[in-house]
N, C-alpha and C positions, 0 to 999 in steps of 0.2 A: 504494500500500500504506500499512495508517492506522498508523501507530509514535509511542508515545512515547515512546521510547528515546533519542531527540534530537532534542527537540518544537520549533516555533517558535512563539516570539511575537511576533505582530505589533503595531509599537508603531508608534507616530504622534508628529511631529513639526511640530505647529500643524497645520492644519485643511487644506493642500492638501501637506503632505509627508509620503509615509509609506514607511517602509524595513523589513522584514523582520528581524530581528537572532536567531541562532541561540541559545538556549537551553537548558536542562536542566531541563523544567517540574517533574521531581518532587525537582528539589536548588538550586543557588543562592545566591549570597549573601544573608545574613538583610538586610532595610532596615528600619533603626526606623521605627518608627510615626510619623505623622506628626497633631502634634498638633492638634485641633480647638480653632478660638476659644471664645470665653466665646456665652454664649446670649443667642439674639437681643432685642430689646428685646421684639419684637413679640409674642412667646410668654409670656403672663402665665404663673409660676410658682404651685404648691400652695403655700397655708402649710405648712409642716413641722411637725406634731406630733410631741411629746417620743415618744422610745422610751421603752420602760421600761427599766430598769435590769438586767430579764431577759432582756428581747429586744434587749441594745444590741450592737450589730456587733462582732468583735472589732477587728476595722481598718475605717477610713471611707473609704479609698483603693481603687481597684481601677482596671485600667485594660483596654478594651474595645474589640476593633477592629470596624470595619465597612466593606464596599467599596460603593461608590455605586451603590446600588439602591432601589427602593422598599419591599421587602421590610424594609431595617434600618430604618426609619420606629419599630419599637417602642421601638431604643436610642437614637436622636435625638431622641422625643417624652421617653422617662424622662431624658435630660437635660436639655431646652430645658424641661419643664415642671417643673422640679423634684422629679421623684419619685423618684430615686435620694435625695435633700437627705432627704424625707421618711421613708424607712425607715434612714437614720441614716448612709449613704453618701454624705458631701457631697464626697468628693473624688474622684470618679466621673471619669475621660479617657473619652471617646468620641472614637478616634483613627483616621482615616482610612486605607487600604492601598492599594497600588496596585495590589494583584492576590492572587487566592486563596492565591499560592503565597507571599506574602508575608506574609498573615497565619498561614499554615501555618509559617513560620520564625520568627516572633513569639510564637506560641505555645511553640514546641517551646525557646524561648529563656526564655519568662518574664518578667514585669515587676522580675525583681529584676537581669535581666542586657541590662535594655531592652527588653524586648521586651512582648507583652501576656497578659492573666490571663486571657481569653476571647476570645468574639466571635460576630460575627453571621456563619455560615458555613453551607455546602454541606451539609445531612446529613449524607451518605458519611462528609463529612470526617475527623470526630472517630474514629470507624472503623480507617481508612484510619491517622490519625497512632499512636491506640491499639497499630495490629499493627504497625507501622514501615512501612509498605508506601510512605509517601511522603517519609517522614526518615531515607531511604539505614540504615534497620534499624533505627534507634535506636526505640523503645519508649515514648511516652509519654502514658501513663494519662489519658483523660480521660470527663466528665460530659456527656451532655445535659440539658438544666435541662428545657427548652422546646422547642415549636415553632413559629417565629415567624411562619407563614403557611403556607396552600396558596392551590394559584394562582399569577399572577402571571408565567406566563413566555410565550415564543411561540419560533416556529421561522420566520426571515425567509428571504427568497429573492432574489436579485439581480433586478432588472429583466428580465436578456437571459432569464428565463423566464416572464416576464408573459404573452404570448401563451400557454404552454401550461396557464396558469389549476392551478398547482398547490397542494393543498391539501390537508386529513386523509385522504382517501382518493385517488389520484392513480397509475393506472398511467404518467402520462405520467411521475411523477419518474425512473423508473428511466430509460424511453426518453431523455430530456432528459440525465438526466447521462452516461449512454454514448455521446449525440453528442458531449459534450464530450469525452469521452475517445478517439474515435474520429480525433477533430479533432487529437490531439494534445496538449492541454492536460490537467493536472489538476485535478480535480473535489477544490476544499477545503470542508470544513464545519469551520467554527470552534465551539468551545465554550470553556467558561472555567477547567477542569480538568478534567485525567481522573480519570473515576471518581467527579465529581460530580453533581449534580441535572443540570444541563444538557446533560452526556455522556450520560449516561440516557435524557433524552429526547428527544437526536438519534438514538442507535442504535435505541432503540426506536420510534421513527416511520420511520426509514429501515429498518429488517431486517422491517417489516410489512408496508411497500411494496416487500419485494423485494431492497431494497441493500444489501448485505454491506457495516458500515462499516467494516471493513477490510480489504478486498478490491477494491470496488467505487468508492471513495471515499478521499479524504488526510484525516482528523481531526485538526486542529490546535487548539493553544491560545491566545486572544485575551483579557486583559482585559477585563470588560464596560466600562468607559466608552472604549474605543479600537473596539470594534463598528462605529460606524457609516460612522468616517474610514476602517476599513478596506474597508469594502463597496461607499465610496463610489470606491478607489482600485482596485476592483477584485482585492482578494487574495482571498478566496474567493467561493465561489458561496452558501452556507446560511451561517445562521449560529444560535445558541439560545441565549438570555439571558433575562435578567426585565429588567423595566419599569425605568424610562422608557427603554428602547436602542431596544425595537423600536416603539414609538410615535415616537420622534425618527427614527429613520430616515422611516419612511412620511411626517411632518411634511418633511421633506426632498427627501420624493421622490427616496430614494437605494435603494430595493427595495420589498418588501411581506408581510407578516403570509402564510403559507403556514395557520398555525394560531396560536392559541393552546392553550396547553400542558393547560389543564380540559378539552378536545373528547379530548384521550388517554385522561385518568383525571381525573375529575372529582374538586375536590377533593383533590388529590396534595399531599400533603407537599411544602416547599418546605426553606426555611431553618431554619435550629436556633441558639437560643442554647446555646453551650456552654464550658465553661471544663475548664480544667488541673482535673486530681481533687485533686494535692497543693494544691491551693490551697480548691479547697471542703472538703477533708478539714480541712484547718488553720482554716478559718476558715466552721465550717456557719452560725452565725447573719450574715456579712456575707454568703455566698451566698443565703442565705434573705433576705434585705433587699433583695439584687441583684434575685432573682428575682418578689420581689415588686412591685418597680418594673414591671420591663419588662413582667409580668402585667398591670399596670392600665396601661400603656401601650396595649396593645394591645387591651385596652376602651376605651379611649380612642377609637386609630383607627378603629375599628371602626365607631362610630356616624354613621350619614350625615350628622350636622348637623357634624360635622368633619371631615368629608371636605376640603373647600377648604382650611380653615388648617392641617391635613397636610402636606397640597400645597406652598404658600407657604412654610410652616417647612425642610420636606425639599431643596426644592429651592434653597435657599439657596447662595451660591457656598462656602461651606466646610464644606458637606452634598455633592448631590447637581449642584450647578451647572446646573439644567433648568430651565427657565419651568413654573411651575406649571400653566399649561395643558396642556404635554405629559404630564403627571404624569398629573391628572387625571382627563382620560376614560376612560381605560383603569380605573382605580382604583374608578368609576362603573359601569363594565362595559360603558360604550360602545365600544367597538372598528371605526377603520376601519381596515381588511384594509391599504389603499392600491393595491387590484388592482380597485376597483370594488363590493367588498363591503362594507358595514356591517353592525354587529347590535347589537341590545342583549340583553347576555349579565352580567346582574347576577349571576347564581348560581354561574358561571363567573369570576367578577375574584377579583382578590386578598381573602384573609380573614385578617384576623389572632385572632380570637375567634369570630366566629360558627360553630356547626356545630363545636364542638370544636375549632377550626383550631390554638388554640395545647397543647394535649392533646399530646406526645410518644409517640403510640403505640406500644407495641414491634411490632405486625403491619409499621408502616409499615416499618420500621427493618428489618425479617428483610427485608422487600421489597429497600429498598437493599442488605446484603447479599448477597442473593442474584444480583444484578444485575451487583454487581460482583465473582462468583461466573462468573458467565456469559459478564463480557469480559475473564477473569484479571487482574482487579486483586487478587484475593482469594485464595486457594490453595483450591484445591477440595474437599480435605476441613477448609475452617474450620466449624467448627457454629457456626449461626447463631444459632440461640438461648441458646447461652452467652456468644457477643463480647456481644449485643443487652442480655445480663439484665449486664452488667458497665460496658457504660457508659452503657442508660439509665436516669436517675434519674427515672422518672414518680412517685417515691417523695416525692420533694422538689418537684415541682410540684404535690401536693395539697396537700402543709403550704402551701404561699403561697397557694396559695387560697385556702384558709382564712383566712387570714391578711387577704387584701384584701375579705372579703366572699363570694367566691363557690364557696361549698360545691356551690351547685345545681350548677355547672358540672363536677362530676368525672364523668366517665365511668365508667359501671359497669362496664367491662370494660377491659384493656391490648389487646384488639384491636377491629379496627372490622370482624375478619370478612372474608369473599370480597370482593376487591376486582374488578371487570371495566372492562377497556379497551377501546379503540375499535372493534378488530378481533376483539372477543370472547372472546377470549384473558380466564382465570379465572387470579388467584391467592390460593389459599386459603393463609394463612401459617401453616397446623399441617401442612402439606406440601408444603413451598418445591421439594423433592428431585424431587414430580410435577410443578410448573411448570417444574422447568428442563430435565426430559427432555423435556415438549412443542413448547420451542421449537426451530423450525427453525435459524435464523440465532445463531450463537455460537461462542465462544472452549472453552467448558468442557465 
């Protein structure tokens, strides 16, 4: 039975010891942030041109978490390359977390009481802290700026089911996991918070194929940089992260790529920058300065001729600690499964600008919503399009557009329309209330 009422996280202790330690994934003590070094030699910096005197930030301070993924790449490039320095924000932290639920406590803390002013986080999330649903009630207001990618995750699978070749479409999953439970054992699927992107799109690839994820299945919580030690010790059988986890596992030979997470919903929303409201309320032109860094960051990545030194910079030991080659191919849209399958799936990898990818949609957001509407993380009668129209700010992501140049880039419209998933399954976001009476498998 899948509970996160007294979740575990699986922690690791060097590379062949790892122990189970019982948790409270949606409360905990806060851990400050953990400060990032100075920027790498190797990352030539922008000159900084002057602000003007009307666009000068009200503070040049802010401080910004991120957990080791390749997704946060927009807020590691606007600091290694200087572009926080340039829009008048020279004293920019880009401070590393050890876990969602830790920058989740960081925030709800604030940089004036230690803690941080934003961050590179889960969609949902800012949601989820808004209605108190994961700060034990407490209530605190926050912005989406951005969106800092779609693409970029996968759903891995242990070895002991490589024979039964499981993949986007898969009757064997259900078969497979029921022997294991038939056996005796429990069938774990790790993700990295509830009621995150990644819980998202384990239940939704699992309740299409059949698996009640909590019914059928144990849904547990794992830090994405502790994924792979864990799978390799055998704590669970699935697991769903973004990049580089599930590329290092297959480089490992410790399980294998079941999917990646574009073959669901192509193009899905990933990550979100977003920050505390009292703080972009207090301070709109250093948010506006903020966001316009990590805007042309993510033009930055973006373009194939930096794809490699992405790589390199990210993967830095007080970044993302990965060999750039693991980074890489995936990033490329080369993808090996590690089950025998290759593909080159460019249109499919991570985006952080092309195709609107950094555009904060509000369709996409009713989608989250509504999702975590469906596995009660949300209360059933929340309206989605009022939480949606309160903390996103697509309002504030045109101004920095502008701002950097790229007017062309606004989307004409806050939705991007019917969205379709793998299984044919339609959600039109002006009637979230008819997708969620269609689905089969759910909470709500």
């Amino acid at each position: 039975m899948s509970t996160f009422s007294r979740r575990k996280f699986l922690t690791t202790a060097g590379l062949s010891t790892v122990s189970a330690i019982a948790l409270n994934a949606c409360g905990g003590e806060a851990t400050k942030p953990e400060a990032s070094s100075s920027a790498s030699p190797s990352a030539s910096k922008t000159t900084a041109p002057k602000v003007s005197a009307a666009d000068a930030p009200e503070v040049t301070k802010a401080k910004l978490g991120f957990i080791a993924l390749t997704d946060s790449a927009p807020l590691i490039i606007a600091k290694e390359k200087g572009l926080f320095e340039k829009y008048g924000m020279k004293d920019v932290e880009v401070l590393k977390q050890a876990s969602w639920g830790t920058t989740r406590d960081n925030i709800v803390l604030g940089s004036d009481a230690g803690g941080i002013d934003g961050a590179h986080i889960l969609s949902p999330m800012p949601y989820l802290i808004a209605e108190g649903k994961i700060t034990n009630g407490k209530k605190v207001p926050m912005y989406i700026l951005a969106r800092l990618n779609t693409n970029g995750q996968a759903i891995s699978i242990s070895n002991e089911f490589k024979d039964l070749k499981i993949a986007l479409k898969s009757n064997a999953l259900k078969e497979g996991f029921a022997k294991v439970k038939t056996s005796g054992k429990d069938v774990k699927c790790a993700v990295t918070f509830p009621g995150g992107t990644h819980d998202l799109w384990m239940r939704y690839w699992l309740a299409a194929n059949g698996v009640d994820p909590d019914k059928d299945v144990s849904t547990i919580v794992v830090p994405p940089p502790q994924m792979v030690a864990n799978m390799k010790a055998g704590n669970m059988q699935s697991f769903c992260v973004g990049e580089p986890w599930n590329a290092r596992l297959v480089a490992q030979n410790s399980g294998y790529s079941a999917l990646i997470t574009g073959e669901i919903w192509k193009d899905h929303p990933e990550k979100a920058f977003s920050m505390r409201a009292d703080w972009v309320d207090k301070n709109p032109k250093a948010a506006k300065a903020l966001l316009s860094a990590v805007l042309e960051a993510q033009v930055w990545c973006d373009k194939a001729e930096n794809k490699e030194e992405m790589c390199k910079i990210i993967g830095a030991d007080k970044w993302l600690k990965v060999p750039a080659a693991e980074i890489l191919g995936r990033i490329q849209g080369k993808v090996d499964y590690g089950d025998g399958r290759t593909a080159d799936l460019p249109d499919l990898s991570m985006k952080f600008w092309k195709d609107s990818a950094s555009y904060p949609f509000k369709s996409h957001d009713i989608w989250f919503v509504t999702e975590d509407i469906r596995w009660g993380y949300l209360d059933a009668d929340t309206d989605a399009k009022k939480l949606v129209d309160k903390v996103n700010r697509e309002d504030l992501w045109k101004e920095a557009a502008k701002a950097i140049g790229e007017t062309a880039a606004i989307p004409n419209s806050t939705s991007r329309g019917v969205e379709t998933f793998f299984d044919g399954v339609k959600f039109d976001p002006e009637n979230p209330a008819e997708y969620l009476k269609g689905l089969k498998i759910k909470k709500a």
